[in-house]
N, C-alpha and C positions, 0 to 999 in steps of 0.2 A: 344564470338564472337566479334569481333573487328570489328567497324565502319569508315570508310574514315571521316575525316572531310568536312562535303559540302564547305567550303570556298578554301579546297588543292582542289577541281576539278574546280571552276571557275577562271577565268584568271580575274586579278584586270584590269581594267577598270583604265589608263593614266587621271587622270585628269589637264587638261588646262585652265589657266584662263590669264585676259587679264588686261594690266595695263598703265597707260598712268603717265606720268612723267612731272609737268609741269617746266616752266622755272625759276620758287620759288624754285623746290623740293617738292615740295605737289604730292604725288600719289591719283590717283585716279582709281575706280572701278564702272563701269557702271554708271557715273554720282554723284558715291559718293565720298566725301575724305576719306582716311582712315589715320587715327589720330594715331593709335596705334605705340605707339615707338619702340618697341620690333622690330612688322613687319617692323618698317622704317630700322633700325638698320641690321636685317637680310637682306633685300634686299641690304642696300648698303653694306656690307661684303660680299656678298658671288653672288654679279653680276657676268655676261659672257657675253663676246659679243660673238652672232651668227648671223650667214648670213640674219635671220630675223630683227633681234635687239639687243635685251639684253634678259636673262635669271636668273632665278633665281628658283634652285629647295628647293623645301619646304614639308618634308616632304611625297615624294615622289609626290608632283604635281610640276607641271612645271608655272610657273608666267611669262608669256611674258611681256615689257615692251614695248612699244613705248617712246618716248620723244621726245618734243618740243624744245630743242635745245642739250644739253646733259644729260649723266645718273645721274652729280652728281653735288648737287647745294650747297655749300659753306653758311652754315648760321650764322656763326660767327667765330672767333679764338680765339685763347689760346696764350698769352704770357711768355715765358720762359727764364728771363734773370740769367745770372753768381753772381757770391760773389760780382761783381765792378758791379752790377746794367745795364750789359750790355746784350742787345738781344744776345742769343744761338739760340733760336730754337721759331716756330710760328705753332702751332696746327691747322688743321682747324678741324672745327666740321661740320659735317651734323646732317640731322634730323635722329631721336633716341639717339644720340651724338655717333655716330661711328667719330671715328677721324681718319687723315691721318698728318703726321708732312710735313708742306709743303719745298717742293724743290723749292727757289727760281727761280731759274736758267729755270725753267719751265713755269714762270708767261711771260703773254703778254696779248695786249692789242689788241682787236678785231677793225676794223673798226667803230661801235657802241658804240667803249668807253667801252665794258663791259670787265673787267679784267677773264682770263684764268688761270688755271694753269693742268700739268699734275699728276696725283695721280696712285695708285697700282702697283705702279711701272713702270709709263710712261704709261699702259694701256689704262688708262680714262682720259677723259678732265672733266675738275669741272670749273664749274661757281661761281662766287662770285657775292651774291647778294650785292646790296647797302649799307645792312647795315652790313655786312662783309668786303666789301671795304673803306667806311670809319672809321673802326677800324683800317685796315690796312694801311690805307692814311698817318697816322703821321708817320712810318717808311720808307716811299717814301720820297728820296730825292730829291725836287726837282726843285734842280740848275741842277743835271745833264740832265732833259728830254731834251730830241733829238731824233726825228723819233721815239718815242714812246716808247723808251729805259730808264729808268728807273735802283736807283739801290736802296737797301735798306739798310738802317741807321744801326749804330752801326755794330754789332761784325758778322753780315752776310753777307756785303758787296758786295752780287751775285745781277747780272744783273736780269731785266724785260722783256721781251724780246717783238715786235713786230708780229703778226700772220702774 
């Protein structure tokens, strides 16, 4: 005699949970932070923006996000210069260290002074906290600022751009 499995006759039950993003990058869960890198790391790979917020499936539940300014906050960079000692390329890292190689060309500067740039492919805006920005500060050149135009030093030469 063959038995049904009781788990093939009940319908799994969507689980939803709820996540707030703040203007650091620190996630949060009902009043708590959650530290784990792994989770930081999945969240920021595999975001969606939906007509709610942001999304994030995990394992079959669903992770909404909220955020206080946007979904992805800049907590340092990576430097990548040539055989002549010259900047190619400038990583940014978020928290878990998911990394995006930044598109100059997409950086500006918010009325606030807080520096922008655009990540996954124009997608997402990223914020650069303080101490990401002044990492990034010595490759601003800046004889050129005007109207918030900005360009950076050495072998990348792409404009800053004003929001």
């Amino acid at each position: 005699m063959t038995h049904a499995s009781p788990v093939s006759n009940i319908e799994l039950m969507e689980r939803k949970y709820y996540y707030f993003l703040d203007k650091e990058g620190r996630i949060w869960h009902e009043g708590t932070e959650i530290t784990d890198p792994r989770f930081a790391y999945l969240v920021h790979r595999s975001m969606q923006k939906v007509e709610s917020g942001y999304l994030v499936k995990c394992q079959g539940e669903d992770c909404y996000f909220q955020v206080e300014d946007v979904p992805y906050v800049v907590q340092d960079i990576a430097l990548h210069k040539n055989e002549r000692g010259l900047l190619r390329q400038i990583d940014l890292i978020f928290p878990g260290g998911y990394t995006e190689v930044l598109d100059p060309t997409t950086l500006r500067v918010s009325d606030e002074n807080v520096l922008y740039c655009k990540i996954r492919n124009g997608k997402f805006d990223a914020r650069f906290t303080l101490k990401s920005f002044f990492h990034l500060a010595p490759f601003i050149d800046p004889k050129i600022i005007r109207d918030r135009i900005y360009s950076i030093r050495s072998s990348l030469g792409k404009k800053i751009q004003k929001i």
